[in-house]
C-alpha positions in Angstrom: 0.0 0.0 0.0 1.0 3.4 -1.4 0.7 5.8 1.5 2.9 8.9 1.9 3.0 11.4 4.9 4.5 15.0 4.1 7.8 15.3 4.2 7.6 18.4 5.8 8.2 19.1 9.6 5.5 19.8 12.1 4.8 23.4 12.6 3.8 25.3 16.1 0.9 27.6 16.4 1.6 30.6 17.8 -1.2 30.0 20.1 -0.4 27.5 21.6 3.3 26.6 21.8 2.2 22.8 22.3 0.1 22.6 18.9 1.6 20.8 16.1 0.6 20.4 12.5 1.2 17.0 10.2 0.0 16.5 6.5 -0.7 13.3 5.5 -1.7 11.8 2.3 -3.6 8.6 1.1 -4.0 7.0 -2.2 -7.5 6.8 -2.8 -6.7 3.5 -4.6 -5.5 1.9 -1.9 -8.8 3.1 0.7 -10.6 1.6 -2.3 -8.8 -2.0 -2.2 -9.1 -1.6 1.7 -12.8 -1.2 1.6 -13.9 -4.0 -1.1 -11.5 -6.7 1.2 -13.4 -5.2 4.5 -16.7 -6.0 2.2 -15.6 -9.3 1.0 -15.5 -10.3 4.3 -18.2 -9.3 5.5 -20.0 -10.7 3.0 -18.4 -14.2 3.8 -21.3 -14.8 6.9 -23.5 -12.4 6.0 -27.2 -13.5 6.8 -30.0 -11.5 5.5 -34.2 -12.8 5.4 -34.2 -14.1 1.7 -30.8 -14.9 1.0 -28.6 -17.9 1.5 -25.8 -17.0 4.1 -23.3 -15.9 2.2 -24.8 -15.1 -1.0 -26.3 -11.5 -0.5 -25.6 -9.3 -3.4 -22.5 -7.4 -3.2 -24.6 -3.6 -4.3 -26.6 -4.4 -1.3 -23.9 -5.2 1.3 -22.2 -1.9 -0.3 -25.1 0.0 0.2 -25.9 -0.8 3.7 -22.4 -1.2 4.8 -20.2 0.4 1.9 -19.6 4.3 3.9 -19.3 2.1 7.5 -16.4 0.3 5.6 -15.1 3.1 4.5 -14.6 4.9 7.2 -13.1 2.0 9.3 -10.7 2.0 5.8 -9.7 5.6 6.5 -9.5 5.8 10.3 -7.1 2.9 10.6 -4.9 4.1 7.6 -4.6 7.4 9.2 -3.6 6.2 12.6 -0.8 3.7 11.0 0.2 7.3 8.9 0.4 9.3 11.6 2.0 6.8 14.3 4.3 6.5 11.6 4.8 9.9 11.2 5.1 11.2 14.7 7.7 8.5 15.1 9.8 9.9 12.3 9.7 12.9 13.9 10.7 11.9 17.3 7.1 13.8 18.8 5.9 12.9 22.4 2.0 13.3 21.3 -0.7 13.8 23.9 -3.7 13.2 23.4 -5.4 12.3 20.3 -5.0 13.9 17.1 -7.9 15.6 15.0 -7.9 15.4 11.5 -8.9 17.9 9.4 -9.8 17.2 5.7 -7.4 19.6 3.4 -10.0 21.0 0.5 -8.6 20.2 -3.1 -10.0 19.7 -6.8 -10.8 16.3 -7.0 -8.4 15.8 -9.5 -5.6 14.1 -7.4 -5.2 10.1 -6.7 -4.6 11.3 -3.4 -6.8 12.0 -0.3 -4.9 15.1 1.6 -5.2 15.7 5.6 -3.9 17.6 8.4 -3.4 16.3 11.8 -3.5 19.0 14.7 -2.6 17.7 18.1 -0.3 18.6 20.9 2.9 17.2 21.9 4.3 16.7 25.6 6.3 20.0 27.1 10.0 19.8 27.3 10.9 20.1 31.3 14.3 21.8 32.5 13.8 21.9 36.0 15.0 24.8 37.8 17.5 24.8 40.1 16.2 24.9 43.8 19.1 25.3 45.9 18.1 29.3 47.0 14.6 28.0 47.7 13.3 28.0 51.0 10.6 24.9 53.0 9.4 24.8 56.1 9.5 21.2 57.4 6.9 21.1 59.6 7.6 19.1 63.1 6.1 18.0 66.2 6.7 15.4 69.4 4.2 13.4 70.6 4.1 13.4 74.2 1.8 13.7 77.1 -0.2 16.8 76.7 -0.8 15.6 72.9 -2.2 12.6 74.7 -4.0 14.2 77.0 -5.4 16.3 74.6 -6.7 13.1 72.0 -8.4 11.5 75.4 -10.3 14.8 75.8 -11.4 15.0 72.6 -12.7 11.3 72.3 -14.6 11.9 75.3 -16.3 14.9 74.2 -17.1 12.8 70.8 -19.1 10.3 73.7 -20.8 13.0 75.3 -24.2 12.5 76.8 -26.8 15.4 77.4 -28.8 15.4 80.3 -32.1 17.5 81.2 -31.7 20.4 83.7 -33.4 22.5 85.5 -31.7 26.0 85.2 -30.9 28.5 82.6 -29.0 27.5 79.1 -25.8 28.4 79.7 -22.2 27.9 77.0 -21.9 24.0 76.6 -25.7 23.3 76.8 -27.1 21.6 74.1 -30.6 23.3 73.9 -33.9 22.9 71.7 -35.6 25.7 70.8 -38.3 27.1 68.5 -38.0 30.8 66.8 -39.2 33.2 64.0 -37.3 35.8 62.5 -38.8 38.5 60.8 -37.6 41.6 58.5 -39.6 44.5 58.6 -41.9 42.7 60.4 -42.8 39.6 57.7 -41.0 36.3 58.5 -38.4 35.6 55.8 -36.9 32.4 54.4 -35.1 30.0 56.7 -35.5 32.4 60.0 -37.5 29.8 61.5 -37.4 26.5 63.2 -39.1 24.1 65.9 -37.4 22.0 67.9 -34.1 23.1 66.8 -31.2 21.7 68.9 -27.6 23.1 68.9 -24.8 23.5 71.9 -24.4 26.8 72.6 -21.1 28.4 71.8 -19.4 26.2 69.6 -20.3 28.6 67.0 -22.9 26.8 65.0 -25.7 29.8 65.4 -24.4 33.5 65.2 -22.9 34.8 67.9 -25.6 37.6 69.0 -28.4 35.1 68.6 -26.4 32.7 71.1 -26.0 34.9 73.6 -29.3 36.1 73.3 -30.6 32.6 73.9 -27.9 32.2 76.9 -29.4 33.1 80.3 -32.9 31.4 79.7 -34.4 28.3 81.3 -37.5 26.1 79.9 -40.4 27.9 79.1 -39.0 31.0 78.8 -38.8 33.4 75.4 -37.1 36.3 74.2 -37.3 39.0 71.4 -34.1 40.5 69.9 -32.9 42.4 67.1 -29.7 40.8 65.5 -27.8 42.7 62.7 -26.3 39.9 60.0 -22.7 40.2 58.9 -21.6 42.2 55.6 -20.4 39.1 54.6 -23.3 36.6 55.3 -23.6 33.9 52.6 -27.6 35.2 52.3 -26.8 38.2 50.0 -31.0 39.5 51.1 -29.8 39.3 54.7 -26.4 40.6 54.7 -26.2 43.7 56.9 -29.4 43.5 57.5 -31.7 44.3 60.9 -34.0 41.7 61.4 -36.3 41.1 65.0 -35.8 36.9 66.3 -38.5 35.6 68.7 -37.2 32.2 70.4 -38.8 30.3 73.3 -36.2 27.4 75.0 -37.6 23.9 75.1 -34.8 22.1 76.5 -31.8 22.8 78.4 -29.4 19.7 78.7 -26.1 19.5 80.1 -22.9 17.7 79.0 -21.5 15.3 80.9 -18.7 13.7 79.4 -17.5 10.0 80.7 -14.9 9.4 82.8 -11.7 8.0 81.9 -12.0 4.7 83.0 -11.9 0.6 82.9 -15.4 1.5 80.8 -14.2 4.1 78.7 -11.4 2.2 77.7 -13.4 -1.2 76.8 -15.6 1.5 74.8 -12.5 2.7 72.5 -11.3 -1.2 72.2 -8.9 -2.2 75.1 -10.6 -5.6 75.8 -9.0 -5.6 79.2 -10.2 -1.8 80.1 -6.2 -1.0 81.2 -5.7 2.6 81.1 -1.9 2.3 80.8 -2.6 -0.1 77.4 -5.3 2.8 76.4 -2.5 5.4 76.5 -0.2 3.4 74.5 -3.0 2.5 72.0 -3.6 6.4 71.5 -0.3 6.8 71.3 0.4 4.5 68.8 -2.7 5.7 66.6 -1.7 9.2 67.1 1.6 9.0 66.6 0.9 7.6 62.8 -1.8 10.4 62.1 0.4 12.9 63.3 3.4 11.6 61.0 0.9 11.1 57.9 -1.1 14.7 58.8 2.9 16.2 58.7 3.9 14.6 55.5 0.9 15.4 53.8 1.7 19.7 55.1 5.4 18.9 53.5 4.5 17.3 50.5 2.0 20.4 49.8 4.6 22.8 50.4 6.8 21.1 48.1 4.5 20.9 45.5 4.1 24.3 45.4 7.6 25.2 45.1 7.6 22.6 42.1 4.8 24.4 40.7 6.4 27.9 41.4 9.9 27.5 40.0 8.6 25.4 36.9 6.3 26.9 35.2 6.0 24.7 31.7 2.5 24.9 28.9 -0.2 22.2 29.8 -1.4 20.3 26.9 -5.0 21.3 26.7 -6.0 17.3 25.9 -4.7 16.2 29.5 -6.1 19.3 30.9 -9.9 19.2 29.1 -9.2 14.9 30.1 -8.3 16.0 33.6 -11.6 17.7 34.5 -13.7 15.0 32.9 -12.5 12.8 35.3 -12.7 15.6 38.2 -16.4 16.0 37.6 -17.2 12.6 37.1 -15.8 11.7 40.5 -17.3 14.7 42.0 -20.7 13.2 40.6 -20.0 9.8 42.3 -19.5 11.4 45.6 -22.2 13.1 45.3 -24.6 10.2 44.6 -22.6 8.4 47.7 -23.7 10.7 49.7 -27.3 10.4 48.7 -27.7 13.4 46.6 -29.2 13.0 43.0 -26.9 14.3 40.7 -28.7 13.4 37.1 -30.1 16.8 36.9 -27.7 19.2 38.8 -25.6 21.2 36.4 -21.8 21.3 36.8 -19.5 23.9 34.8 -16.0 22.0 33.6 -14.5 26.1 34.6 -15.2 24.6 38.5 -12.3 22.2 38.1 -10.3 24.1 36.3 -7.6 25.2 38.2 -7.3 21.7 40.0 -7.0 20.4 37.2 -4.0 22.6 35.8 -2.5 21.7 39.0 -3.0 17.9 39.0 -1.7 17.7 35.3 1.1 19.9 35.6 2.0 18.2 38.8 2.6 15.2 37.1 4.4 15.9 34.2 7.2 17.5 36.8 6.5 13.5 39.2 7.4 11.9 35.8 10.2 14.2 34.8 12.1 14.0 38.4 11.5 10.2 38.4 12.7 9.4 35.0 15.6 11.8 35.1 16.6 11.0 38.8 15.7 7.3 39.0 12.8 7.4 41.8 10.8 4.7 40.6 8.8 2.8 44.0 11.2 0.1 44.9 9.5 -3.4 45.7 11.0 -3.1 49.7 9.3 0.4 49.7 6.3 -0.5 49.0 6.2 -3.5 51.6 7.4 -1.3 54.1 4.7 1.0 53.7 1.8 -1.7 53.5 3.5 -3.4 56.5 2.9 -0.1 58.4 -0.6 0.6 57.3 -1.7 -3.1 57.8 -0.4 -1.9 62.4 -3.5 -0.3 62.3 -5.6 -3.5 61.8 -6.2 -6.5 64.4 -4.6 -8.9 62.5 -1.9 -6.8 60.5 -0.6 -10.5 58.4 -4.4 -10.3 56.9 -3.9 -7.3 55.3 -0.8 -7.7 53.8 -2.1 -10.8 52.5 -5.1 -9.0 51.1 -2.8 -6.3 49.2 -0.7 -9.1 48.0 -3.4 -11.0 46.8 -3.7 -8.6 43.5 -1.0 -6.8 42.4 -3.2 -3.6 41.2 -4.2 -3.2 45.2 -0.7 -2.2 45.9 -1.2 0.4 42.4 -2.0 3.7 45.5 1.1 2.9 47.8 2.9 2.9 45.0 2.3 6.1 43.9 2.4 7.5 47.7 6.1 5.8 47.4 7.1 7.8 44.2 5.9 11.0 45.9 7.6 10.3 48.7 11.1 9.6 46.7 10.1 12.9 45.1 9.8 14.9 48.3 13.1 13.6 49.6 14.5 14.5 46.4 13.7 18.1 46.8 13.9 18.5 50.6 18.0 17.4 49.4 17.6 20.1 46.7 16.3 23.0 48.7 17.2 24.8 51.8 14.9 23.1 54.8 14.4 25.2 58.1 12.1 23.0 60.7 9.4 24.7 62.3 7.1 23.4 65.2 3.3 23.2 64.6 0.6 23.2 66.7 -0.8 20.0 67.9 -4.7 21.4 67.4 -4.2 23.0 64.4 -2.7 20.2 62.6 -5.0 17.9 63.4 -8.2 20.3 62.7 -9.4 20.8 66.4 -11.6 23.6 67.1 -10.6 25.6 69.7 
């Protein structure tokens, strides 16, 4: 077969420095041999009311099949011409190619196209050494402790009625009415609403408002909304609340005890085992919560110091796949998705991010050799299976099929990546916060 790419080289487009153009040519002849062999055998076992298998006309398999054939002729000749040609031509392609139809005369044996696509970015990484990270750090000891017991016991809280006034920490149920200029407006009422005063779930002026009254009793208040409130018909706005308290109940948290312990999984209820437990635990969240605040840093200094042109495939490829797992979290959650609109601009940016990302992963890896190694990623199931019962299970489990261990592989290459740049840069430690690494509320 008689099929000839142009000899000359791919050109960039101005707008957009990854764009690249390739003519290619076909001999019509040889689409038309392609077709009558792809209709020959079809023909071979074709069954059709009032024929013999086999022995349907060929003008009527041409007719009904004929432009199918065709076009199966001419999308397969293409690719081989253009894998040929991008190979020729030492190009990295990404994504797929469209082909454009080049007009001519209709006098030519030949079929002439253009193929427009986008080829991988060249990466020179820049040089890191004056760059500055903050490796965040942080001990483990016994206030951290301390600290994780409190919080587990005020996620096992129990309210209790009481006979006094609401006070901050109560959990109370109320009913109220808002109104503006005297007319109740949307969402400013509720019955039976229950919250815990002063953990900043209602405004701050209606909780202290509701604050100093017992069962039974109401109030009426004004309460100005902030500039800034999400209701753009309420920001700034005066409105008048009327509330009455149902329910006043008090926290009582459990003691740490034999009980509390049995509760959080120490069969034998020893508190000295329930500290080394929580220690344990928390001493793996706390190294996973600080790798996760390093490895961000450092992708941001990737992303600073090496700025490089996105393919628009991977990007436009990128946010399918945002928004499709978006949807699917979503529907998890319960939510009905079929109908709610989604704009591809709301994934945008991640996107950009995600792609350029890891065209810099790949780069680093392939340049600097920081492919997962098989004892890495052993290592790092061994130390996720600790957190099991029976840890042997689990590494069984990810052993069991090889694509299981596909995520710890990649957290193994990132990993390698961070070292790599933490060797690159200059690294200053700096203590964090125990709360504010791991999301606590004050």
């Amino acid at each position: 077969m008689e099929t000839n790419a142009a000899t000359t080289d791919a050109e960039a487009v101005v707008a957009n420095p990854l764009e690249r153009r390739l003519d290619l040519s076909l001999a019509i002849a040889d689409v038309d041999k392609d077709v009558e062999q792809r209709l020959k055998r079809l023909s071979k076992n074709m069954k059709m009311p009032g024929f013999r298998p086999g022995k349907v006309p060929a003008h009527i398999i041409r007719q009904q099949y004929g432009d199918e054939a065709r076009n199966e002729a001419l999308s397969e000749s293409l690719g081989r011409l253009f894998s040929d040609a991008v190979t020729a031509q030492k190009l990295r392609v990404a994504g797929a190619p469209r082909i454009e139809v080049k007009e001519g005369d209709g006098s030519s044996a030949h079929m002439e196209f253009t193929a427009v696509f986008e080829v991988f970015p060249e990466i020179v990484l820049g040089d890191l050494s004056a760059v500055d990270i903050e490796r965040p750090t942080l001990d483990v000891g016994a206030a951290e402790i301390d600290g994780t017991i409190d919080i587990l016991r005020k996620q096992r809280v129990r309210y209790e009625p009481v006979d006094r006034a609401a006070a901050n920490g109560d959990r109370v149920s109320i009913d109220f009415l808002g109104k503006k200029d005297g007319e109740p407006f949307a969402g400013g009422q509720g019955k039976d609403y229950r919250f815990v005063l002063g953990e900043g779930r209602m405004l701050a002026d209606f909780e202290s408002a509701v604050v100093g009254n017992a069962v039974g009793e109401s109030c009426s208040f004004e309460l100005t909304f902030p500039a800034d409130y999400f209701s753009k018909e309420l920001a700034g706005q005066t409105v008048t609340f009327d509330v009455t308290v149902n329910e006043v109940c008090e926290a009582n948290l459990p003691e740490v005890d034999a009980d509390f312990a049995k509760a959080l999984g120490v069969p034998d209820g020893d508190l000295v085992n329930m500290r080394n437990e929580i220690e344990e635990n928390l001493r793996r969240e706390v190294k996973k919560r600080l790798q996760a605040k390093l490895s961000g840093q450092v992708m941001d200094v990737l992303l600073q110091n090496n700025p490089i042109d996105l393919p628009g495939s991977l990007v436009n490829r990128e946010i399918e796949r945002l928004m499709q797992s978006a949807k699917q979290d979503m529907e998890q959650r319960g939510m009905k998705v079929k109908d709610m609109p989604m704009q591809p601009e709301w994934f945008s940016e991640q996107a950009k991010r995600r792609v350029a990302l890891g065209l810099l992963f790949a780069e680093i890896v392939k340049t600097h050799e920081l492919q997962a190694k098989p004892e890495q990623v052993r290592a790092l199931v061994q130390e996720a299976a600790q957190s099991y019962e029976h840890p042997e299970d689990v590494v069984r489990w990810y052993y069991a099929q090889p694509e299981r261990l596909d995520e710890l592989e990649g957290a193994v290459v990132e990993s390698n990546v961070v070292d790599w740049v933490l060797g690159q840069a200059r690294v200053v430690d700096k203590p964090v916060v125990f709360g504010e690494l791991m999301g606590h509320q004050s």
